[in-house]
C-alpha positions as CSV (number, residue, x, y, z in Angstrom):
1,X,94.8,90.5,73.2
2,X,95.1,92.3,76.7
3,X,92.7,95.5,77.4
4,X,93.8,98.0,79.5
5,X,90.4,99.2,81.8
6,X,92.5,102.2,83.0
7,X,90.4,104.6,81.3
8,X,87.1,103.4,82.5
9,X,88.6,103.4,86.4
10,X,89.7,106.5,86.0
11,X,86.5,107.8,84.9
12,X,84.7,106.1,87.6
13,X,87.0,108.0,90.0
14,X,86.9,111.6,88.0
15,X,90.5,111.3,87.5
16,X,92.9,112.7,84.9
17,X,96.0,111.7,83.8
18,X,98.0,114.4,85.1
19,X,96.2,113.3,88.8
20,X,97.3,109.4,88.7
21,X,100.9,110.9,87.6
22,X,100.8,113.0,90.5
23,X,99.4,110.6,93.0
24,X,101.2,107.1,91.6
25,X,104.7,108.9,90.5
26,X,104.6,107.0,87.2
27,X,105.4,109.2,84.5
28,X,102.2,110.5,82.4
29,X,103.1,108.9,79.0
30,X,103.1,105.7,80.3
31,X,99.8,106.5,81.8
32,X,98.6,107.6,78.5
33,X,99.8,104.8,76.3
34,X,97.5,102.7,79.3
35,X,95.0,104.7,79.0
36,X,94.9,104.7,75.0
37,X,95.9,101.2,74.9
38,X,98.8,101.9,72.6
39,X,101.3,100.5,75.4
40,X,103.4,97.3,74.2
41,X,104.7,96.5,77.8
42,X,103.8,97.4,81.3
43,X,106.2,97.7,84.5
44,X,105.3,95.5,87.2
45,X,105.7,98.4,89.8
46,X,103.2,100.6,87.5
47,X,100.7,97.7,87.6
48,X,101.4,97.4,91.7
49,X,100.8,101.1,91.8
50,X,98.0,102.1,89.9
51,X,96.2,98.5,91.7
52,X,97.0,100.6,95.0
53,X,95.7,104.0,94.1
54,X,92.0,102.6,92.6
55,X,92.4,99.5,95.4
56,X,91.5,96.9,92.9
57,X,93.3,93.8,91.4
58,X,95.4,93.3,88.7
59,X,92.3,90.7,86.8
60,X,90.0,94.5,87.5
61,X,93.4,96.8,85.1
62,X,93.8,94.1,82.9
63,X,91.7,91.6,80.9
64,X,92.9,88.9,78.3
65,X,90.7,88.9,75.2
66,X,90.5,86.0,73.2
C-alpha cells in the first residue's frame, strides 16, 4: 500500500487545497484525491511539482506500506 503524506505537509505549511492548485497549477481534484488518499494513479509532473513547492523528496510525498 502507498500513503500519500500530502495532507500532513500541507498542514505543516498552513496550506489549503485551493493554495497548492494555485501555486503548483495542478488541478484541485487531483489534489484532493492526494490529499484523501482516494487517488489510483499519480502524474509524474504532479509528483515533480508538489516535491518543488514543499522542497522535499518524492520518499517525504510518498511511503510504501507493507
Amino acid at each position: 500500500m502507498i500513503k500519500c503524506h500530502l495532507a500532513r505537509l500541507m498542514g505543516e505549511h498552513k496550506m489549503k487545497v485551493m493554495d497548492v492548485a494555485r501555486e503548483t497549477g495542478l488541478n484541485r481534484n487531483t489534489i484532493t484525491l492526494l490529499y484523501k488518499e482516494t487517488a489510483q494513479r499519480v502524474d509524474l509532473e504532479a509528483m515533480d511539482k508538489l516535491c518543488d513547492l514543499f522542497n522535499c523528496e518524492v520518499q517525504d510525498l510518498f511511503e510504501r506500506i507493507n
